[in-house]
C-alpha positions in Angstrom: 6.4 197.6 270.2 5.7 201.0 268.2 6.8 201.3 264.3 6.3 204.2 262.1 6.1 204.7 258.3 9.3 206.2 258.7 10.6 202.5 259.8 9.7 200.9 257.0 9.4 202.4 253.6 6.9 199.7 252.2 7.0 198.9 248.2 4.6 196.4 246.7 4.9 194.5 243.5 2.6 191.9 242.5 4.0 189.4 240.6 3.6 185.4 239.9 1.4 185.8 244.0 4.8 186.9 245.6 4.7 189.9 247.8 8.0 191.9 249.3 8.3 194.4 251.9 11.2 196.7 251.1 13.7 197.3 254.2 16.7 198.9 255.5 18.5 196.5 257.9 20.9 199.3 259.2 18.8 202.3 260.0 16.2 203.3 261.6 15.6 206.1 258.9 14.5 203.3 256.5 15.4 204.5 252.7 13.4 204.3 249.9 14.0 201.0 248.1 13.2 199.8 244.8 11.9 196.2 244.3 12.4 194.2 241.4 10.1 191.7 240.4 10.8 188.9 238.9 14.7 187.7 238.6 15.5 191.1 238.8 18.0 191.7 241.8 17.0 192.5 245.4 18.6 193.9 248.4 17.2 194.4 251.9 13.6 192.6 251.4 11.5 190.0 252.8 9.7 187.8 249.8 7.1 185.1 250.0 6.1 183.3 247.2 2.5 181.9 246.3 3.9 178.3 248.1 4.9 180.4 251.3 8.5 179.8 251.1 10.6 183.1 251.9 13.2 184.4 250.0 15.8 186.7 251.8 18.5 188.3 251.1 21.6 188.8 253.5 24.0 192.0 253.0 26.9 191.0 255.2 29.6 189.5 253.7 29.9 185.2 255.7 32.9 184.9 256.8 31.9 181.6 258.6 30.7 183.3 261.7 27.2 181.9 260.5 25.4 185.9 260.0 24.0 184.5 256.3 21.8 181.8 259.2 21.4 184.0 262.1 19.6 186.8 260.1 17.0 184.7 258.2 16.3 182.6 261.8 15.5 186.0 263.7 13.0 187.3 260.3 11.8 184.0 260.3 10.5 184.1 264.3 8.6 187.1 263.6 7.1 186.4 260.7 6.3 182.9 262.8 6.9 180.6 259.7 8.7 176.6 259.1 12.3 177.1 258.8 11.8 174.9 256.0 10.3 177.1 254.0 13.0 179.8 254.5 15.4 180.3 251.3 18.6 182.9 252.1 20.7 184.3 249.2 24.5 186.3 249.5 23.7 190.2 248.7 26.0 192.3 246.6 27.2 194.9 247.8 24.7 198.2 247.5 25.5 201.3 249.0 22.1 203.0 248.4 20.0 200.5 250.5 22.2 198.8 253.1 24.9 200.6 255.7 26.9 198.4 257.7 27.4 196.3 255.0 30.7 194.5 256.6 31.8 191.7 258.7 33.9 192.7 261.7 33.9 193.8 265.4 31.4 191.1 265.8 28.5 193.6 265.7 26.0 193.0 262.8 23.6 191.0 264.7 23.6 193.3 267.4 23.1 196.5 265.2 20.3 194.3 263.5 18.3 192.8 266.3 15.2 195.1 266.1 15.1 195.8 262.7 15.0 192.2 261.4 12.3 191.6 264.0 10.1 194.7 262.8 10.4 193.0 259.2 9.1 189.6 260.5 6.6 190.6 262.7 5.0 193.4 260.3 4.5 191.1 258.1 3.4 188.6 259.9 0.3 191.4 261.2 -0.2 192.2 257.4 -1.0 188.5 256.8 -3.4 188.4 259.6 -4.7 191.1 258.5 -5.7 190.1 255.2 -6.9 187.1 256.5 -8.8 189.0 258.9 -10.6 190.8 256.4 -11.2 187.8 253.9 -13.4 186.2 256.6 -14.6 189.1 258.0 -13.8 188.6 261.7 -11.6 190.9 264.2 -7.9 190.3 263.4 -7.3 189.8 267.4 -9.1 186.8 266.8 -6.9 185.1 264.6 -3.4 183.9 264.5 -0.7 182.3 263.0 1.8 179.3 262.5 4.0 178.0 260.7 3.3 180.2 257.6 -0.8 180.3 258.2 -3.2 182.3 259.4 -5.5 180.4 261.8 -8.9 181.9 262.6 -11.7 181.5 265.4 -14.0 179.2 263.7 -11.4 177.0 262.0 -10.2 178.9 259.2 -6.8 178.5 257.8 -5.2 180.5 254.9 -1.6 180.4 253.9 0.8 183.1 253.6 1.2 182.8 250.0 -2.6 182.8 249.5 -2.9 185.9 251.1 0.2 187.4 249.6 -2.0 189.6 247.1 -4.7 190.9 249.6 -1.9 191.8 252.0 0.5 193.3 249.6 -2.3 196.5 249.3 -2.5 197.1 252.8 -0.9 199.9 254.5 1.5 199.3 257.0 0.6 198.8 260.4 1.1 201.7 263.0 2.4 199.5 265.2 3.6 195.7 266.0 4.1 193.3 268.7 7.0 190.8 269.2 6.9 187.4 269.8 7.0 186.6 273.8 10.5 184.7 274.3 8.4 182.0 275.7 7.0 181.4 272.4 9.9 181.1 270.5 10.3 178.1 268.2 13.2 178.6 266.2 15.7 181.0 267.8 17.6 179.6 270.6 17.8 176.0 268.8 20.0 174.2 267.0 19.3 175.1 263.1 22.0 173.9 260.2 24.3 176.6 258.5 22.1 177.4 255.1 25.3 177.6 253.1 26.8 173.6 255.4 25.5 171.2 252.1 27.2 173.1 249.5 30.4 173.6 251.2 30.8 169.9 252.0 29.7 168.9 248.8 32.6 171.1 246.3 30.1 173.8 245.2 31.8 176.8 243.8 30.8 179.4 246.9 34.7 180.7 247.2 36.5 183.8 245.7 39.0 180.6 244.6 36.4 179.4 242.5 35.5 182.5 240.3 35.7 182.2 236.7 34.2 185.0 234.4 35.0 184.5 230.6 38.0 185.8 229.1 39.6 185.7 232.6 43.5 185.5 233.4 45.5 184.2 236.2 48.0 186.4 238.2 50.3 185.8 240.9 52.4 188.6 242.5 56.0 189.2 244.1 56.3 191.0 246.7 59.2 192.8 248.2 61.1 192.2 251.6 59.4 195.1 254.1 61.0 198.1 253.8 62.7 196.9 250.8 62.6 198.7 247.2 62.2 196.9 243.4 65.3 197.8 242.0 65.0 195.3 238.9 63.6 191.8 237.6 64.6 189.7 235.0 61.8 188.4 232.8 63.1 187.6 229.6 62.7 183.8 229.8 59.8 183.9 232.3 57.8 185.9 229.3 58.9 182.7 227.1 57.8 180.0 229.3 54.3 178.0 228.5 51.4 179.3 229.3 52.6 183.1 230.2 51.2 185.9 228.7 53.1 188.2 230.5 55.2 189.7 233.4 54.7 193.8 234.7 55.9 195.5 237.6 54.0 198.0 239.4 54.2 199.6 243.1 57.1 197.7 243.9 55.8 194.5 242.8 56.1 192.4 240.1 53.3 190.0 238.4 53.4 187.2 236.7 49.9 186.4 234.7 49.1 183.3 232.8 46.6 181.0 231.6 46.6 178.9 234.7 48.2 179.0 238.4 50.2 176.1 237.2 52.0 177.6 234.4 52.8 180.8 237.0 54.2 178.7 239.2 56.9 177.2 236.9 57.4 180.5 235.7 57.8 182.2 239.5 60.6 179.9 240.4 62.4 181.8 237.7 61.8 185.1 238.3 64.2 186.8 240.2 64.2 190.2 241.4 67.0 192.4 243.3 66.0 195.1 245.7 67.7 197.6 247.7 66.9 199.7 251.1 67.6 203.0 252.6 67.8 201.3 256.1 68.3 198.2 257.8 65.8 195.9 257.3 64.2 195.0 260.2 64.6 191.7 262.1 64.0 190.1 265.7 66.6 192.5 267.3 65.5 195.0 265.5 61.8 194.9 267.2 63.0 193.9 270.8 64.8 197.0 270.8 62.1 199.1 269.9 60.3 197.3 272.5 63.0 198.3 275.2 63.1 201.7 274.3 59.3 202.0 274.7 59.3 200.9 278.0 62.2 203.6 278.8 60.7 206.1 277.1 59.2 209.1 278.8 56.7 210.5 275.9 54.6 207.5 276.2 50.2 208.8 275.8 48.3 208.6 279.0 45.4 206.8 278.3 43.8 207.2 281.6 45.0 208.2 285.3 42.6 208.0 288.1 43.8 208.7 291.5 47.7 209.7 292.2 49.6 206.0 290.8 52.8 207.4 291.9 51.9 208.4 295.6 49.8 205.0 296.2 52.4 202.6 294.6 55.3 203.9 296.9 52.9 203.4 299.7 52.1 199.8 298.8 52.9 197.3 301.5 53.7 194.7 298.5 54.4 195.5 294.5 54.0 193.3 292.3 55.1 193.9 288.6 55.4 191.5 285.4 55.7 192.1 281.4 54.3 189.9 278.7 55.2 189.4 275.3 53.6 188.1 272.2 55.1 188.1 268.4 53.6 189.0 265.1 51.6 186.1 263.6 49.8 185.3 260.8 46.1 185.6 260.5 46.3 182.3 258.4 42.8 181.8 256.6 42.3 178.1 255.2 41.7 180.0 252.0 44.5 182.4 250.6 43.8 186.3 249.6 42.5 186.4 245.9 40.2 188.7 244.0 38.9 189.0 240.8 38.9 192.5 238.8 38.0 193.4 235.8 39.0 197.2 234.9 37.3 199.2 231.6 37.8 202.7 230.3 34.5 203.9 232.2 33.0 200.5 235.0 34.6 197.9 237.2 33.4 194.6 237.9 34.8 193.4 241.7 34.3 189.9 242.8 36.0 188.2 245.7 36.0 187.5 250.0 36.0 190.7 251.4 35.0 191.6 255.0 35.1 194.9 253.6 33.0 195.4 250.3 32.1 199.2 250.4 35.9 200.7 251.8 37.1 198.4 249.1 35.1 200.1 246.1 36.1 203.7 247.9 39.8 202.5 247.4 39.4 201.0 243.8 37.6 204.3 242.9 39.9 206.6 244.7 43.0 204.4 243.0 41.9 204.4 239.5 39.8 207.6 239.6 36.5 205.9 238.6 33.2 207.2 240.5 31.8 204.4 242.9 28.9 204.0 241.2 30.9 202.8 238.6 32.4 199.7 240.2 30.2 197.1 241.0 31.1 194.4 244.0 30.0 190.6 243.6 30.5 189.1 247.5 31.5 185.5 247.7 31.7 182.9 251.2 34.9 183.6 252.9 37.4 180.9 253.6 38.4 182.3 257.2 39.4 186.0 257.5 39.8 186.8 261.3 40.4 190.2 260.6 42.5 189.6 257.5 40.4 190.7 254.8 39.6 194.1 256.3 42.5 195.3 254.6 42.0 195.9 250.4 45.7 195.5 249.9 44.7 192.6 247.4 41.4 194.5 246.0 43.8 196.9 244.8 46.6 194.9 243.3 43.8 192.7 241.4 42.0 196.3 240.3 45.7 198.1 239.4 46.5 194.8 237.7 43.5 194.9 235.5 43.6 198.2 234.8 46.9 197.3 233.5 46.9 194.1 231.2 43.3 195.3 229.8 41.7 192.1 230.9 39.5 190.1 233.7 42.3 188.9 236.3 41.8 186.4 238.7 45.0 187.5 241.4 45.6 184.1 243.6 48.2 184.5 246.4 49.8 181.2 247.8 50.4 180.2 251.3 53.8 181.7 251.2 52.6 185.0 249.7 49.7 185.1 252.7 52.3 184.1 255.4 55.2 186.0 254.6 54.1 189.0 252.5 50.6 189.3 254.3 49.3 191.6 257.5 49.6 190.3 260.6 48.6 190.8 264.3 50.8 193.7 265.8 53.8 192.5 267.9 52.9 193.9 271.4 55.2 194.6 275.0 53.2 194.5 278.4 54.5 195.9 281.8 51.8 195.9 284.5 52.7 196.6 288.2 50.2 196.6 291.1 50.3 197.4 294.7 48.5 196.2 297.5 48.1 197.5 301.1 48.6 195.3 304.5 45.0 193.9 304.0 46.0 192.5 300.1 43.6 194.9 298.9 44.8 196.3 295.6 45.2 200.2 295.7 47.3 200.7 292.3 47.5 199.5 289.1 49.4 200.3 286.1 49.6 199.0 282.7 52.2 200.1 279.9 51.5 199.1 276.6 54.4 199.1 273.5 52.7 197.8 270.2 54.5 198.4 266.8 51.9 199.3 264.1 49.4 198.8 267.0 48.0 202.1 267.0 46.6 202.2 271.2 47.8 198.7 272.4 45.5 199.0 275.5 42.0 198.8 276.8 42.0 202.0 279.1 38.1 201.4 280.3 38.5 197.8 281.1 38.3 195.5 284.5 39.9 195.6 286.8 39.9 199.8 286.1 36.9 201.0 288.2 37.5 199.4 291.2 40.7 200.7 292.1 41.4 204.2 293.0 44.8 204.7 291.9 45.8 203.7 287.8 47.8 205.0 285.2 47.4 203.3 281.8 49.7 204.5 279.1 50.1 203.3 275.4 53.1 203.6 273.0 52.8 202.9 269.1 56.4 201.8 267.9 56.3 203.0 263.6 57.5 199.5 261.5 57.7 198.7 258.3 56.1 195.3 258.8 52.3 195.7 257.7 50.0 194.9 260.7 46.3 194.7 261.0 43.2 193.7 263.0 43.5 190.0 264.1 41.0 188.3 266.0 39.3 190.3 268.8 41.8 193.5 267.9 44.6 194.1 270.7 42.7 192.1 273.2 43.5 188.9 271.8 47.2 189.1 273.7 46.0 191.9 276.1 43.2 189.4 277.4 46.0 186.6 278.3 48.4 189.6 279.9 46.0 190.5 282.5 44.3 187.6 283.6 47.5 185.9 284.1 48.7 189.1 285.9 45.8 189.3 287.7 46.2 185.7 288.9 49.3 186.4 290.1 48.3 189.2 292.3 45.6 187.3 293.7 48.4 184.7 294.6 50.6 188.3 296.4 47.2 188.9 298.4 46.7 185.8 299.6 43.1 185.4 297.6 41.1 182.8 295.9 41.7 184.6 292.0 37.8 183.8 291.6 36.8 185.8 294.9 39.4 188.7 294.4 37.7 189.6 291.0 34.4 189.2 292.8 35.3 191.2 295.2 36.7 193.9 293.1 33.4 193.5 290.9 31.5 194.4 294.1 33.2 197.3 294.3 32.2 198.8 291.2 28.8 198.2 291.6 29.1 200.0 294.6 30.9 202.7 294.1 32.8 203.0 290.5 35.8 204.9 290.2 35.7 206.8 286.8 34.4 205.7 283.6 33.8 202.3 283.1 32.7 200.5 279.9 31.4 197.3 281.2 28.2 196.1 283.4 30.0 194.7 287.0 26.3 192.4 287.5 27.1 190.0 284.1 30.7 190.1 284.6 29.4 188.1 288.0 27.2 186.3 286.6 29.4 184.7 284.0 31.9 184.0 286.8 29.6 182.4 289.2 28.4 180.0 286.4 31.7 179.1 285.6 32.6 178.2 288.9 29.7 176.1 289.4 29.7 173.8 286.1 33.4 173.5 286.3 33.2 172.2 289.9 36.3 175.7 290.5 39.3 173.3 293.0 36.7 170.5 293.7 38.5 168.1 291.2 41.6 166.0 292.7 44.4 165.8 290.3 43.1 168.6 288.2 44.2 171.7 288.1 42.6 174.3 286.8 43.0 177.7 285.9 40.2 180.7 285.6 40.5 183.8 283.1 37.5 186.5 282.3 37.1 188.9 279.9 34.8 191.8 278.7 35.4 192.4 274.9 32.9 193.5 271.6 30.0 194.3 274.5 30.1 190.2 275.7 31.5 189.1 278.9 33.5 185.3 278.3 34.5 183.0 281.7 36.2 180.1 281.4 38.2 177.3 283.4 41.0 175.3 281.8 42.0 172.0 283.2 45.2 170.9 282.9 46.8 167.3 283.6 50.5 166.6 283.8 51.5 163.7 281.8 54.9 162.4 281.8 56.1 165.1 282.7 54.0 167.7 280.5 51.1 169.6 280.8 48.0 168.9 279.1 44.9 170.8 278.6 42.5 168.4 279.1 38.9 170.7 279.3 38.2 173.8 278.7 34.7 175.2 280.6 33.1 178.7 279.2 30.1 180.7 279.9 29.3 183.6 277.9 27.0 186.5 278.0 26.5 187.6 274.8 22.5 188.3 275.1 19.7 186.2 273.0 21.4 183.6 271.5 19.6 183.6 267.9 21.4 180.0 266.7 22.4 177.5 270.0 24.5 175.5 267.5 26.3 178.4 265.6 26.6 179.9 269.0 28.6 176.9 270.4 30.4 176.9 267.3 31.6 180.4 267.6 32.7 180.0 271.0 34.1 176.7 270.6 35.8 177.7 267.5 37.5 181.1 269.2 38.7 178.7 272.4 40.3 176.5 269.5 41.9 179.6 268.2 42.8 181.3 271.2 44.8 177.5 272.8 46.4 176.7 268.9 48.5 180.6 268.8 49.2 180.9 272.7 50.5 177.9 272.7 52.2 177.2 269.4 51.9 180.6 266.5 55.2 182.5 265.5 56.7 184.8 263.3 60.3 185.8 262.7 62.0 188.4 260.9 65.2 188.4 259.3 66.3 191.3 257.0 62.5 192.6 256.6 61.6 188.6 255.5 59.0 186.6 257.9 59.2 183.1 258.2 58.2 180.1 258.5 55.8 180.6 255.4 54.0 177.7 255.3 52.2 175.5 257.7 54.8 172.2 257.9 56.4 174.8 260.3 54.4 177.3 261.2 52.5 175.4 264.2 49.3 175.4 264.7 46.8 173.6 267.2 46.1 170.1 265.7 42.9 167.7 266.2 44.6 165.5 268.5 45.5 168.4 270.8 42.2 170.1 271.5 40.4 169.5 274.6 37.4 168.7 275.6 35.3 171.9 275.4 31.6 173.1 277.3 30.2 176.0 275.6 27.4 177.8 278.2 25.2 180.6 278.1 23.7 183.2 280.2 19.7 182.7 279.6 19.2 186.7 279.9 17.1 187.7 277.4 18.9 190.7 276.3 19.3 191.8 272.8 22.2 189.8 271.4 25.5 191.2 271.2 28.9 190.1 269.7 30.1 186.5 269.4 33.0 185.8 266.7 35.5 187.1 269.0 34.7 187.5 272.4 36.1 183.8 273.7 39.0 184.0 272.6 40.5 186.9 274.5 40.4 185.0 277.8 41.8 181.2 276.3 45.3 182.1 277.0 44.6 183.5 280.6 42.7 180.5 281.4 45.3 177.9 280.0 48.5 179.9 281.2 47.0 180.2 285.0 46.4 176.2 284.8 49.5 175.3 284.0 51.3 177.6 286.4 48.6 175.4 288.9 49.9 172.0 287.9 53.6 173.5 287.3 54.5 176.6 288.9 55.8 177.8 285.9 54.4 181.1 284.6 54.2 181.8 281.4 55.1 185.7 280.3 55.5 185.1 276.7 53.7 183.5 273.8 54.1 181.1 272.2 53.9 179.1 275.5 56.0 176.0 273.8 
């Protein structure tokens, strides 16, 4: 493996035996980086100290998706040290050193594969090197492990011995990766850095932020599409503990010393608003939803073939439409942030997925240069796509900007659940057609999403191996705010097609297993039109599944099979369902995913586990309604989600490719609902069209 200078911009500081390697995780182009000795702080740089132990620091945001371990495991392989000796600390946000600095679309380990192995690994050469030299012997005749330099007659140096002699060597020309063979920490199980102090209470959250002279502020927020006319705050302004109560952008905040004293105080607010129009309700988006399917402006997203011609040829049609709600993105932690606004700097602190568009929209908002506004990150208490918006960055930073102090803006479970940004409401109508052999020669798909932007996934199987398919895409305008939610659009559009799918298979005659094979077959044979996914892993995946989760060779189970291509991994699972008085249950749920190198087995298994858990709990259970621009339930005694007694048993498998790794966070979760719906139409004969199932 070839590096350049231009890889790796190397600068050296010699202090207290620790040397650093300055490095851009994001770009090839590596920028020029300043390191700072001392307890000065870093950004993208490797550090080992005179003991060895290595210091890193990790620039996207953890979200719980486990990135803050995965990076430091891969650097670590390289540089062929003890895990143990391996420290990892939560970078700020820095625009001038790291791109990419976000968590979302699953794609920061991906986008970071080869440039975290270039920093271990040159390293690792320089320290060999040094040693090299020290004993005067060829440097291919020594090697290392676990933090040492080993040489042919016995010698052994550590790292942080040679930290000095290395630190004035030029970077190597070029450097060689470890074998896969020779791995010793990736692929294994290795313990979440951050597990110890999030069991034990430490203050990692943006919950537990306190800065001095910091206030408390909770906000009300307006029906959607409804307008502030007036509040009454008189008496609130009186209460204990209050220090006072502004409006601003159609809300109103209450601050205080404490979240208790604001709560007394919110129950006595009130606030009278007005609209222009109807709010909106249930009826309100079903009709929207009917009209989208009527309507005859709808945007072709793709058309191969003539759809019309072949469909009114078709020896059998089959056609179905799926449904799914807006729900909530419900984080175990609520939105908060912490701002505080002066005449000329900001200080930002707080969970965001999002840290450099949020300091674009604080600057832009309060017309303060970037480099002006300074992000602290802290651990994440869930997201799933909800903290890519800055709607609460911005109320903490207006806030601020207002009361002239530090503010600490804590939302509640009702203000997340019923004044939040949810997944888009979405309306499915597929229709197939199949000749006299079953063999499917059209295929349609017409997507209706409100706030949904393009509610399909034009490039996606089964499109490639039909001839004939028209894919069209309608974005309904509401006033209800939407956003990404767990694996974007696919989340419901995963569930939609594998159920339809299975339900074609059933027209045909087929085994659903064998008709995607076959279709897959096609593909690789012959590929009609662009196609965004590799046929050979999406069979792969499939024939694994079928084999651990022994596909119809159970009696009394049934099972059901789903498989999806999403965020560049391919995802096959089998649910088995029993029928117990009368009810089905999901007893197991079998996956194998291809998502490349697995860097960390157990925060792999996590991930996939966790998305399965996630997928099951809203298919089956997660709803929103809307009543006069108000969504309820708002809080979790009935908004139902998955509980512990109701998860199944769950087999997390991978494909052992060796590929560079690619996304994880979301990529089982797309097919859960496919899997589960098409095993309980096999023990019931039900099929489900709508979520929630129950």
């Amino acid at each position: 493996m070839k590096t350049s200078r231009r890889d790796f911009i190397q600068k050296t500081a010699l202090f207290t035996g620790v040397f650093t390697l300055g490095f851009d995780w994001f770009s090839a182009e590596a920028s020029p980086m300043e390191v700072v000795a001392g307890a000065g702080r870093f950004n993208a740089f490797l550090s080992i100290d005179s003991l060895g132990k290595i210091t890193l620091f990790s620039p996207n945001p953890e979200i719980g998706q486990g990135i803050k371990t995965a990076f430091p495991v891969v650097v670590a392989e390289e540089l062929d040290v003890d895990w143990a000796q391996v420290q990892v600390e939560q970078a700020n946000l820095d625009t001038k050193q790291f791109e990419r600095q976000l968590t979302g679309g699953s794609g920061a380990l991906k986008h970071s594969w080869e440039r975290l192995r270039k920093a271990g690994a040159t390293v690792r050469k320089m320290m060999m090197q040094a040693a090299a030299d020290q004993w005067k012997v060829d440097v291919a005749q020594c090697k290392t492990s676990k933090g040492f330099v080993l040489g042919p007659a016995g010698q052994k140096a550590s790292y942080g011995s040679l930290a000095e002699a290395a630190s004035k060597l030029p970077v190597p020309s070029d450097v060689t990766f470890k074998d896969r063979k020779d791995y010793k920490i990736i692929g294994t199980r290795v313990k979440g850095v951050d597990n110890k102090n999030v069991v034990t209470g430490k203050p990692l959250f943006g919950m537990d932020i306190r800065k001095p002279g910091m206030v408390f502020a909770q906000i009300v927020r307006p029906p959607f599409g409804a307008t502030l006319k007036s509040f009454s705050a008189e008496d609130v302004k009186k209460m204990p503990g209050i220090l006072d109560v502004v409006s601003f952008k159609n809300k109103v905040a209450i601050v205080g010393e404490n979240t208790y004293a604001i709560l007394q105080a919110r129950a006595s607010l009130t606030c009278d608003y007005s609209s222009e129009a109807p709010l909106e309700s249930n009826d309100t988006h079903q009709n929207w939803f009917d009209e989208g399917m009527k309507s005859d402006k709808a945007q072709v997203m793709r058309k191969d073939g003539d759809f019309a011609a072949a469909i009114a040829s078709a020896a059998k049609v089959i056609e179905a439409t799926y449904e799914c709600p807006f729900i909530s993105h419900s984080p175990m932690e609520p939105m908060n942030f912490f701002a505080d606004v002066k005449a000329d700097s900001v200080l930002l602190a707080g969970p965001t997925q999002v840290p450099q568009p949020a300091q674009k929209a604080v600057s832009d908002l309060l017309k303060i240069p970037v480099d002006k506004i300074q992000v602290e990150l802290s651990k994440m208490g869930g997201g799933f796509g909800r903290r890519l918006s800055n709607d609460f960055v911005l109320e903490a930073a207006e806030l601020s900007s207002m009361i002239k102090k530090p503010v600490l803006v804590m939302w509640t479970r009702e203000d997340d659940m019923s004044g939040g940004t949810y997944r888009p409401a979405a309306r499915y109508r597929f229709k197939a057609g199949l000749d006299k052999n079953g063999e499917i020669i059209a295929f349609a798909l017409r997507g209706v999403g409100l706030n949904a932007g393009n509610s399909t996934r034009q490039d996606n199987f089964p499109v490639g191996a039909i001839e004939n398919v028209l894919i069209e895409s309608i974005d309904q305008k509401s006033a209800v705010t939407t956003g990404p939610w767990r694996a974007p659009i696919t989340n419901f559009l995963g569930f939609a097609e594998q159920a339809f799918l299975d339900e074609v298979a059933e027209a045909a005659g087929k085994d659903p297993i064998q008709m995607r094979l076959a279709l897959l077959e096609k593909v690789k044979t012959k590929p009609v039109g662009k196609i965004t996914y590799e046929p050979a892993r999406f069979e792969e995946v499939i024939k694994q599944v079928a084999e651990k989760a022994q596909w119809k060779k159970k009696p009394g189970v049934h099972q059901g099979f789903s498989v999806y291509y999403s965020h560049l991994s391919y995802v096959a699972q089998i649910a088995e369902v029993k029928v117990e008085k009368g009810k089905p249950k999901v007893t197991k749920v079998t996956a194998v995913t291809d998502c490349g190198e697995v860097v960390n087995l157990s925060g792999a298994e996590n991930q996939v586990k966790g998305a399965i858990i996630d997928g099951m709990g809203h298919a089956l259970f997660a709803k929103l309604n809307f009543q006069k621009g108000v969504a309820s339930p708002s809080n979790f005694n009935a908004y139902r989600m998955i509980r512990g007694n109701e998860i199944p048993v769950i087999e997390a498998h991978f494909v052992n490719n060796g590929i560079a790794p690619t996304g994880l966070g979301e990529p089982a979760l797309p097919p859960t609902g496919g899997s589960i719906a098409n095993a309980i139409y096999a023990a019931t004969k039900k099929r489900h069209y709508k979520q929630p199932f129950n």
